[in-house]
C-alpha positions as CSV (number, residue, x, y, z in Angstrom):
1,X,-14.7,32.0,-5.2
2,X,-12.7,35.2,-3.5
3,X,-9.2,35.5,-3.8
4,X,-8.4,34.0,-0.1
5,X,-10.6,31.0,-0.2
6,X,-8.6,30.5,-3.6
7,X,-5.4,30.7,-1.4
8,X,-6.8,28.7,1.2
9,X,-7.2,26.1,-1.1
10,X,-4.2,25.5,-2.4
11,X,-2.8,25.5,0.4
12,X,-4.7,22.8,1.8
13,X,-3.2,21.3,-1.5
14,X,0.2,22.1,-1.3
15,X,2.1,18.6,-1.2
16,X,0.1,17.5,-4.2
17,X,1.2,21.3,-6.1
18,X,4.9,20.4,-5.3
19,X,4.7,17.0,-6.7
20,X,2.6,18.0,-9.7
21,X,4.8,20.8,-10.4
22,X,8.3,18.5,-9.8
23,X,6.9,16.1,-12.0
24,X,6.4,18.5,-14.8
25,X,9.6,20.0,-14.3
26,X,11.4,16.4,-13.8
27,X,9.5,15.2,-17.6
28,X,11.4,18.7,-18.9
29,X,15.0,17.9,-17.4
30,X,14.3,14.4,-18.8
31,X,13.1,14.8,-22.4
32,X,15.9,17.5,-23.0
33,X,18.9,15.9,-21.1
34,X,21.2,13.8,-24.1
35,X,22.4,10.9,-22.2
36,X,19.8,8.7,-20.9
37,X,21.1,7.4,-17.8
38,X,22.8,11.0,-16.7
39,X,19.1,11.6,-17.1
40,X,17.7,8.8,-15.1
41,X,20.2,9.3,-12.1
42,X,19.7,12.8,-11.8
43,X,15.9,12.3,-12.3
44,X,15.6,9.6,-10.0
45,X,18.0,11.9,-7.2
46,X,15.3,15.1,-7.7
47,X,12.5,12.6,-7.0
48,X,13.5,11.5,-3.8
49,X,14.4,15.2,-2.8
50,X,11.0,15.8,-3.9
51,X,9.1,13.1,-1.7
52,X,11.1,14.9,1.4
53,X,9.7,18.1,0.5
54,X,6.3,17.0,0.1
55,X,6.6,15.0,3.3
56,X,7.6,18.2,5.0
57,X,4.6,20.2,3.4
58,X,2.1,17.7,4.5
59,X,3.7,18.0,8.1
60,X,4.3,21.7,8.0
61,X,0.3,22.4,7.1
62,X,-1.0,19.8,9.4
63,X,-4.3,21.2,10.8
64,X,-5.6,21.3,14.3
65,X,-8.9,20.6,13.2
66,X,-10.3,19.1,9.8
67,X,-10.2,21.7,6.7
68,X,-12.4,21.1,3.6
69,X,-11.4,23.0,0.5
70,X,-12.9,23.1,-3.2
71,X,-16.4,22.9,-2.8
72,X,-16.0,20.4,0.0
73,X,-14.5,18.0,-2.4
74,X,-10.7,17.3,-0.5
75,X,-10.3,17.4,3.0
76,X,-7.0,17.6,5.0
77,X,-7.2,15.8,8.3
78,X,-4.9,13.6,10.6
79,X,-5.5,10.7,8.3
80,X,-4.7,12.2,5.1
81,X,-1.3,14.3,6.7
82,X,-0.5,10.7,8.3
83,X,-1.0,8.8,5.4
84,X,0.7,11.2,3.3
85,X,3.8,11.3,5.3
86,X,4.2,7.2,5.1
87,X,3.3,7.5,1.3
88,X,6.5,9.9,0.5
89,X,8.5,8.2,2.9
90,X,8.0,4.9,1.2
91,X,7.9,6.4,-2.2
92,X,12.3,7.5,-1.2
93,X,12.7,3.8,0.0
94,X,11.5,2.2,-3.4
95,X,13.3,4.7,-5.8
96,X,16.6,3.7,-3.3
97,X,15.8,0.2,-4.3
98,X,15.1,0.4,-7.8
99,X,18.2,2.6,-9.3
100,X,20.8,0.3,-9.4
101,X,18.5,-2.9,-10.3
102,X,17.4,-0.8,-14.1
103,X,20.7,0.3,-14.6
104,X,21.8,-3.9,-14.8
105,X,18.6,-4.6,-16.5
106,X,19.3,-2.0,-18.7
107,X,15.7,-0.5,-17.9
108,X,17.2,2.8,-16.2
109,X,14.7,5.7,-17.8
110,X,13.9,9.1,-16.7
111,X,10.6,8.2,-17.2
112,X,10.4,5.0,-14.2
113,X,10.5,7.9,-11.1
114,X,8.2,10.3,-12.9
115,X,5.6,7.8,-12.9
116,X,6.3,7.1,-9.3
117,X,6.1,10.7,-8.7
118,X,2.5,10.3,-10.7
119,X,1.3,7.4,-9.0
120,X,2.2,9.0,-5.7
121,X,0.4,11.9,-6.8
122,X,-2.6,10.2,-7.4
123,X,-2.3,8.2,-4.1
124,X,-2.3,11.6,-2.1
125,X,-5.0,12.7,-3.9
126,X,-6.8,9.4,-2.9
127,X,-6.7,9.5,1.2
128,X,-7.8,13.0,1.0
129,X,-10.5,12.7,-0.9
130,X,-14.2,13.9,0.9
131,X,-16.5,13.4,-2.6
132,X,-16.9,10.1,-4.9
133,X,-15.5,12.5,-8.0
134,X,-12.2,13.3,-6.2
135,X,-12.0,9.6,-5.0
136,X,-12.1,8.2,-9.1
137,X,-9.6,11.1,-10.2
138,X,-7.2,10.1,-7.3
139,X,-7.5,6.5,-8.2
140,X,-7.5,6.5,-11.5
141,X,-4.5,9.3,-11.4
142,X,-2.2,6.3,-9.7
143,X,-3.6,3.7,-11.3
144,X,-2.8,4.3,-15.2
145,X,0.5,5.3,-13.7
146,X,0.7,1.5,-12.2
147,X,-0.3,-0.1,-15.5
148,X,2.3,1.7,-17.1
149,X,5.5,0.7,-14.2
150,X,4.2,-3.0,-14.3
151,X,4.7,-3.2,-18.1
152,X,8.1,-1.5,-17.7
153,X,10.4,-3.7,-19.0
154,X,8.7,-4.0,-22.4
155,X,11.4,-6.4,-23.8
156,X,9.7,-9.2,-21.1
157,X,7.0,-11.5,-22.2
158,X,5.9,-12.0,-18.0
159,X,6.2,-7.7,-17.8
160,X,4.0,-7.3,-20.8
161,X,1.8,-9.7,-19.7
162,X,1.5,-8.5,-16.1
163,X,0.8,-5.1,-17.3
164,X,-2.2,-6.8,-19.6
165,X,-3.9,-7.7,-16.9
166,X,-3.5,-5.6,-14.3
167,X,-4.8,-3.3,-16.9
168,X,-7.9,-5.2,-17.8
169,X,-8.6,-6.1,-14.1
170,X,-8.2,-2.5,-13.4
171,X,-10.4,-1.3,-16.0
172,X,-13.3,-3.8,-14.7
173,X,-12.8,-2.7,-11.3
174,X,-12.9,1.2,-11.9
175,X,-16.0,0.1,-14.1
176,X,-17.8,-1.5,-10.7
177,X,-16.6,1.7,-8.5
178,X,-17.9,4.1,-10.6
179,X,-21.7,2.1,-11.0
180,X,-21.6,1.9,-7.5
181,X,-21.2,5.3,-6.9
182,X,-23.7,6.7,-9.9
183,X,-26.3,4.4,-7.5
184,X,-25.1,6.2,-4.6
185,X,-25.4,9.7,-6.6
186,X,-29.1,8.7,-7.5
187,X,-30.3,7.6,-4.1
188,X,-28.1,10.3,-1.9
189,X,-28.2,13.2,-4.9
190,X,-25.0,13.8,-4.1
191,X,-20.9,12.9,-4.5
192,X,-20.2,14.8,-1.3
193,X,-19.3,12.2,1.4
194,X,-20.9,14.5,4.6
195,X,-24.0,15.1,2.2
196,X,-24.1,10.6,1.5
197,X,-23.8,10.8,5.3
198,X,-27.0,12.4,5.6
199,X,-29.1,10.6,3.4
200,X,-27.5,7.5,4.6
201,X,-28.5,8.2,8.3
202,X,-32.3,9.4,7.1
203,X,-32.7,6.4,4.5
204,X,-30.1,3.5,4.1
205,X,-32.2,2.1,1.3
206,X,-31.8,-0.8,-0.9
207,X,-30.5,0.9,-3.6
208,X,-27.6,3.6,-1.7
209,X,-26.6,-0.4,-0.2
210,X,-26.4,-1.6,-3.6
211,X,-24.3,1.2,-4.7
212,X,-22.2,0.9,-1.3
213,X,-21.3,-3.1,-2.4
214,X,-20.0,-2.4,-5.8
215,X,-18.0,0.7,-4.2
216,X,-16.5,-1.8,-1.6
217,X,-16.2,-3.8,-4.7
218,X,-14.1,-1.3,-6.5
219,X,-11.4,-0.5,-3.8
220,X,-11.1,-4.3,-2.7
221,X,-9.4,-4.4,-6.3
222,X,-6.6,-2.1,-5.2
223,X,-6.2,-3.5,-2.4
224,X,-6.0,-7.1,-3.3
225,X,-8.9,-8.3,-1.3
226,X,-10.1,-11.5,-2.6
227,X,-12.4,-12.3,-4.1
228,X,-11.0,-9.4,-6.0
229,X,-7.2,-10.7,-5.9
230,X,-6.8,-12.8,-8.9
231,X,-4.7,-9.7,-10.6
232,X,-1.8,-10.3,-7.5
233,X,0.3,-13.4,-7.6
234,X,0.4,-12.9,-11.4
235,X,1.6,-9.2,-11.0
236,X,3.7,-9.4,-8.8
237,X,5.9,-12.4,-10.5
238,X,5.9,-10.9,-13.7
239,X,6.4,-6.9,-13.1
240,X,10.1,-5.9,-12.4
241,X,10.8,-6.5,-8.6
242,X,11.2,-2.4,-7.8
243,X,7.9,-2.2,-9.1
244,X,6.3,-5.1,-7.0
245,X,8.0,-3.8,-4.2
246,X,5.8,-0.2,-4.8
247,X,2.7,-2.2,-5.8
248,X,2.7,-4.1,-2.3
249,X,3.2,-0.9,-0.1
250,X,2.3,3.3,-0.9
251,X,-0.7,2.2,-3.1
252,X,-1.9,-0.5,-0.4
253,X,-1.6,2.0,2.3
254,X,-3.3,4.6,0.4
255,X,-6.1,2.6,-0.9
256,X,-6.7,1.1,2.6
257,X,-6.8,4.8,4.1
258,X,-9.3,5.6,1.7
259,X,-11.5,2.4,2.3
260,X,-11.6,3.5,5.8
261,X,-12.3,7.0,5.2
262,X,-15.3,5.6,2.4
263,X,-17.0,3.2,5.0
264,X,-16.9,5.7,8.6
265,X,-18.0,9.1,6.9
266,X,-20.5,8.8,4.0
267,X,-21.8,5.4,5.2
268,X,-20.8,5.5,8.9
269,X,-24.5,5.2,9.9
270,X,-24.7,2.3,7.9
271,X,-21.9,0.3,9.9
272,X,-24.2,-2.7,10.4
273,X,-25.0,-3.2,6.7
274,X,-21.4,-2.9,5.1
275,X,-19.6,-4.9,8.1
276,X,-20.9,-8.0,7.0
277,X,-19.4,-7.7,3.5
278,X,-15.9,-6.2,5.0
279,X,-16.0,-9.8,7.0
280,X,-16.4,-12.0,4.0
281,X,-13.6,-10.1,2.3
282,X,-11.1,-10.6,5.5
283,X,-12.4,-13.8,5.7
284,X,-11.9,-15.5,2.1
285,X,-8.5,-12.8,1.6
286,X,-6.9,-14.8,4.9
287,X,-8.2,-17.7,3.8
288,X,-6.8,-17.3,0.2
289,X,-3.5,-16.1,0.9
290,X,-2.4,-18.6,3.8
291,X,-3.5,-21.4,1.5
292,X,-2.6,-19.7,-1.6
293,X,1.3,-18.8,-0.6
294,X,1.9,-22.6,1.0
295,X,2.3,-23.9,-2.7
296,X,4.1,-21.4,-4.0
297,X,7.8,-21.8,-5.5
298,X,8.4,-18.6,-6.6
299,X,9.4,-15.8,-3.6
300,X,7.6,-13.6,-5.2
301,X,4.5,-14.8,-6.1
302,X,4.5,-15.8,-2.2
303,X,4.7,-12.4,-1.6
304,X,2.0,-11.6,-3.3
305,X,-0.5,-14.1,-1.2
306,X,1.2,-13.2,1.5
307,X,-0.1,-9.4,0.7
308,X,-3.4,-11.1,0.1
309,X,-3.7,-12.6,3.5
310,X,-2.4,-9.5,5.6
311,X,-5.1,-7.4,3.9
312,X,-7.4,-9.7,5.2
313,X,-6.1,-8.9,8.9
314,X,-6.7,-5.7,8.1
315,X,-10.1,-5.9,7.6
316,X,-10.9,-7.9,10.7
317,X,-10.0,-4.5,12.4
318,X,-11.6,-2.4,9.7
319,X,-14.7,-4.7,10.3
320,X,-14.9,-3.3,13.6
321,X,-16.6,0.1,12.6
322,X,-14.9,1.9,15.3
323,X,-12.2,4.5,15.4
324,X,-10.1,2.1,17.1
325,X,-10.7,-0.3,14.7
326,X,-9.7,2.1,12.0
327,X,-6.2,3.4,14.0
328,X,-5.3,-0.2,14.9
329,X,-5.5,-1.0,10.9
330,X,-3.3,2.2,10.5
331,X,-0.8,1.0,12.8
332,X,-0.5,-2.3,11.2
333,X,-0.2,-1.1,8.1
334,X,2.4,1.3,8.6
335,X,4.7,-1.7,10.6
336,X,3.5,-3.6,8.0
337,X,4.5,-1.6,4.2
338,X,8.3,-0.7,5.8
339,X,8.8,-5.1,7.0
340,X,7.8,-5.6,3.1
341,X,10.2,-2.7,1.7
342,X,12.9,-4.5,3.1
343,X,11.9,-7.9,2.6
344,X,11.6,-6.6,-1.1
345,X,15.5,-5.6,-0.4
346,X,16.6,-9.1,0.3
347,X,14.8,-9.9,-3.2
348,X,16.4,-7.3,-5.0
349,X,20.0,-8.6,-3.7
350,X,19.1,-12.6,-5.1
351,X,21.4,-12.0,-8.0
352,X,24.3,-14.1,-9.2
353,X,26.2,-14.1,-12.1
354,X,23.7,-15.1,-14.3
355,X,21.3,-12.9,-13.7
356,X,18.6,-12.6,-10.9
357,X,16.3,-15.5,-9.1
358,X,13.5,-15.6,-8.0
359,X,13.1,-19.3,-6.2
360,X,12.4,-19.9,-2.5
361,X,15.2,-22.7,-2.9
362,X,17.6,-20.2,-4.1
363,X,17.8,-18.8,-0.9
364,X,19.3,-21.7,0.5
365,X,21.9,-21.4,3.0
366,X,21.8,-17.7,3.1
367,X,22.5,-17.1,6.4
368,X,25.5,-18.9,5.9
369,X,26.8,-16.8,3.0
370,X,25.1,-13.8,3.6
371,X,25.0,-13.6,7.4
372,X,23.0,-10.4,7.4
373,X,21.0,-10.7,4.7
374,X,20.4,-14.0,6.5
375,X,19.0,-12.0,10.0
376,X,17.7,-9.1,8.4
377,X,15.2,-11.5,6.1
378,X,14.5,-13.5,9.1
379,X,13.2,-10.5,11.1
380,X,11.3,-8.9,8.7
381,X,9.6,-12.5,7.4
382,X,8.6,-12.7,11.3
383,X,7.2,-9.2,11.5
384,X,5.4,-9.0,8.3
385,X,3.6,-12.6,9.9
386,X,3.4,-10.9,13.4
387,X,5.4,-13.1,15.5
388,X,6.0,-11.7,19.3
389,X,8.3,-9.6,20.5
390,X,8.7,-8.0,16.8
391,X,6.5,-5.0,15.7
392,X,4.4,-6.3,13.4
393,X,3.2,-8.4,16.4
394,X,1.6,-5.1,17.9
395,X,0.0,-4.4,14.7
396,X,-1.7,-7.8,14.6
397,X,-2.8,-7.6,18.2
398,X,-3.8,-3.8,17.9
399,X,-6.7,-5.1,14.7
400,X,-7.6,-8.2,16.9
401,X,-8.2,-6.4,20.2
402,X,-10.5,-3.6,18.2
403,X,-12.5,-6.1,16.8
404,X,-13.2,-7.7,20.1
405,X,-14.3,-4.7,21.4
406,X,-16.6,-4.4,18.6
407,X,-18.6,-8.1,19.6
408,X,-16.4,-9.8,16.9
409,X,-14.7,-12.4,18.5
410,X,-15.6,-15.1,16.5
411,X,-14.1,-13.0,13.2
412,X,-10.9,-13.0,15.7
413,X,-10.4,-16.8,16.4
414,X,-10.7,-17.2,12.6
415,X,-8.0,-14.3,12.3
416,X,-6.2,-15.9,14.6
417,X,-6.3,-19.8,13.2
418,X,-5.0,-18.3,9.7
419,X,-2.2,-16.3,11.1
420,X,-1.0,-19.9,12.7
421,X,-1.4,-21.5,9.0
422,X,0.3,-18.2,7.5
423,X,3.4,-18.7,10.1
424,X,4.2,-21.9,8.1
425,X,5.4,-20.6,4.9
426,X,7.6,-18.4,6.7
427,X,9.3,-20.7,8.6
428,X,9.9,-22.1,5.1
429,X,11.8,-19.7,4.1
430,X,13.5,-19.3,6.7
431,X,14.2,-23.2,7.3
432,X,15.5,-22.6,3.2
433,X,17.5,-19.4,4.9
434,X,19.2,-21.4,8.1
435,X,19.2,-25.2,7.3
436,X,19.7,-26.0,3.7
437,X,23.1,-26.0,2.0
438,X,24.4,-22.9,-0.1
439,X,23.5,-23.4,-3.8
440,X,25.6,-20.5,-4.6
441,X,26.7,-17.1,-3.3
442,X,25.0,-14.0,-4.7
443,X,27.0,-10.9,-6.0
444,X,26.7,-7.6,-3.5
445,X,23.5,-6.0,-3.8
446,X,24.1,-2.2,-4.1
447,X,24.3,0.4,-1.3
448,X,21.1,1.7,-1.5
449,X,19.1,-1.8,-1.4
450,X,21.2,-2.8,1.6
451,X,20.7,0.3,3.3
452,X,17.2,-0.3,3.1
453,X,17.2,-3.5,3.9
454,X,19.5,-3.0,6.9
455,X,17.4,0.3,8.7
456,X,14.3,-2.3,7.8
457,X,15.2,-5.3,9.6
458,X,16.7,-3.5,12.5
459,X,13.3,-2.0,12.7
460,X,12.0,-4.9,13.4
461,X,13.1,-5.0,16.5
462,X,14.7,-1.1,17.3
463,X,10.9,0.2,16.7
464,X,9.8,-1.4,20.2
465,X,10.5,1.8,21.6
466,X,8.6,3.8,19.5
467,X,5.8,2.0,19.2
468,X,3.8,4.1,21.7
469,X,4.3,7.3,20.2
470,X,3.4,5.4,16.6
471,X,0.1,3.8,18.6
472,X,0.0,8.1,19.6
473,X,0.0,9.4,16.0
474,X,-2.2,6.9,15.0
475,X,-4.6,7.0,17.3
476,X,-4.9,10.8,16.2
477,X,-5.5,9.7,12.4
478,X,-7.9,7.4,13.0
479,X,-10.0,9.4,15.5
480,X,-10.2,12.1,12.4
481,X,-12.7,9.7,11.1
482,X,-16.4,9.1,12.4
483,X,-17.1,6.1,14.5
């Protein structure tokens, strides 16, 4: 390798070098500051300034056309810049959320946004991945990180317990990925996604399909597909809320990029074989999580079926096999991982004297103590269930109308019937929200979780605007993939 292909590449790497090198430097500032939460503030601060920069390297190096760099193993394209840019961006949101919440619970550690900072690392790695070897570094990069922030709070039976097994979930599910891509190295004799490509359009065979179902098999883990959810609810409930509110965006987003980029370039020409098994995962994860979060108590194990079932949404579009299919999933998830940050928000500020809850019920009369905690929940309850004229409507509709392009209309009335079933834990919450009496007022949630939660609910409805010029930029992304 000459000195300017050298150069080339790292450029091409240049967000990932500046969060590599920050977190380095961030575990120094850390390990040698004296007082631990001087330490975690100023961390914590450097972090977020460190998700802007990267943001603005991704942006800044965009390409006009796609780049390939080490060996054809990491590709920068409109996807992975895209991607990348919502990644950071959420990454600021959830450190905002999560400072003031482990400095009550007495959790606040320089360590909690350096393993963000890792995790996000890995992520970035993830959607720019172009060879099955660069996909499991990426992957697993973010996901020890994950076990580690869901096990936090090490003092908490439910933590330790949620960081158990999201661990040994974890570990099976990495163990199915990587069969499923040694079958794919034997039949296609390669890792290189352009070189599966070709051996996939000469021979789809039994065995590179095989190897393609336990690959699916392996990223419906991290993205909570079912039947590869069962890790979710429990996760989420037990894990300390900032970390649940991470869990249910970057890492969905990233994982769902990578899904994409998995099934339309190394096994694009065998659309017709891995559509089937994308349906039965949208079908059983909307299924699952509408039925799932109607008999749930606890806000946020609801959260988590609620994840669960907008997945599933996801895939109807993915299903499609088109690029549309694949921007119109981009575009959802994007409206979709900003209405959850701020939902998270409003969880973040249930607290009252006693400590935080966590019940449905103990949102009663919020609206009526909390007027815009009250609206802002409201709006984003709506958007994250796609209820017209809010954003995440457009997202909903945008995965709908690709896969009825794509011949899938049955798929779509399906889609359709669960999203009615999915509006009525909503409207739960929000009857809870409007209509029940106050059961007691809860203490002011800190600047930074209301800021978020404010900017996110306001979105809800202020994004209308914009919402061409995000259908623009993601219409770009997806059309960097085949289809």
């Amino acid at each position: 390798m000459t000195a300017s292909m050298l150069l080339n590449d790292l450029g091409l790497i240049a967000p990932e070098l500046i969060l590599a090198g920050g977190a380095m430097a961030l575990l120094m500032v850390g390990v040698f500051s004296k007082v631990d939460l001087q330490a975690a503030r100023l961390v914590n601060t450097a972090t977020m300034a460190l998700f802007a920069l990267a943001a603005a390297a991704a942006i800044w190096i965009a390409p006009d056309a796609p780049q390939t760099g080490f060996g054809g193993a990491f590709v920068l394209d409109a996807l992975a810049v895209y991607a990348k840019a919502v990644i950071y961006v959420v990454g600021i949101a959830v450190l905002m959320l999560a400072s003031k919440f482990l400095e009550r619970e007495r959790l606040a550690k320089f360590e909690y946004p350096v393993l963000v900072t890792l995790a996000v690392l890995g992520l970035s790695v993830m959607v720019s991945a172009n060879d099955l070897i660069g996909l499991y570094l990426g992957l697993e990069l973010s996901s020890l990180s994950l076990y580690i922030l869901a096990a936090f709070n090490r003092d908490s039976l439910r933590a330790s317990e949620a960081g158990l097994k999201y661990f040994v979930l974890g570990a099976l599910s990495s163990g199915l990925l990587l069969y499923g891509s040694s079958l794919v190295y034997g039949f296609a004799g390669s890792t290189n996604f352009d070189a599966i490509a070709t051996a996939a359009a000469a021979d789809a065979n039994v065995g590179l399909i095989f190897g393609l179902v336990f690959v699916i098999s392996g990223l419906a883990f991290k993205i909570s597909a079912a039947p590869f959810h069962m890790w979710t609810p429990d996760v989420y409930e037990g894990a300390p809320t900032p970390v649940v509110a991470f869990f249910a965006t970057a890492p969905k987003l990233a994982a769902m990029a990578l899904l994409a980029r998995v099934l339309m370039e190394p096994f694009g020409p065998m659309v017709d074989e891995w559509r089937q098994v994308v349906m039965v995962l949208a079908v059983l994860s909307m299924g699952i999580g509408a039925f799932g979060a109607l008999m749930q108590t606890n806000i946020k194990r609801l959260m988590g079926y609620s994840s669960i079932g907008n997945i599933g949404y996801m895939l109807v579009g993915l299903a499609a096999g088109t690029q549309a299919g694949v921007w119109a999933v981009l575009l959802y998830m994007t409206l979709y991982v900003f209405a959850v940050v701020g939902a998270f928000g409003v969880i973040l500020s249930m607290r009252r004297s006693e400590g935080m809850v966590e019940r449905i019920e103990d949102l009663s009369g919020l609206a009526k103590t909390r007027p815009g905690l009250g609206y802002a929940m409201t709006g984003l309850l709506f958007s994250i269930g796609g209820m017209p004229p809010l954003v995440g409507f457009f997202g909903k509709l945008a995965v709908f109308v690709a896969a009825v392009q794509a011949g899938l209309v049955p798929l779509v009335i399906i889609a359709a019937l669960f999203s009615a079933v999915s509006m009525a834990y909503y409207i739960k919450i929000v009857r809870v929200m409007w209509f029940d009496e106050p059961k007691g007022e809860f203490l002011p949630a800190p600047a930074g979780v209301m800021a978020v939660t404010r900017i996110a609910g306001i979105a809800t409805l202020a994004l209308l605007p914009v919402v061409g010029f995000l259908f623009a930029r993601v219409i770009q992304a997806g059309g960097a993939l085949g289809g």
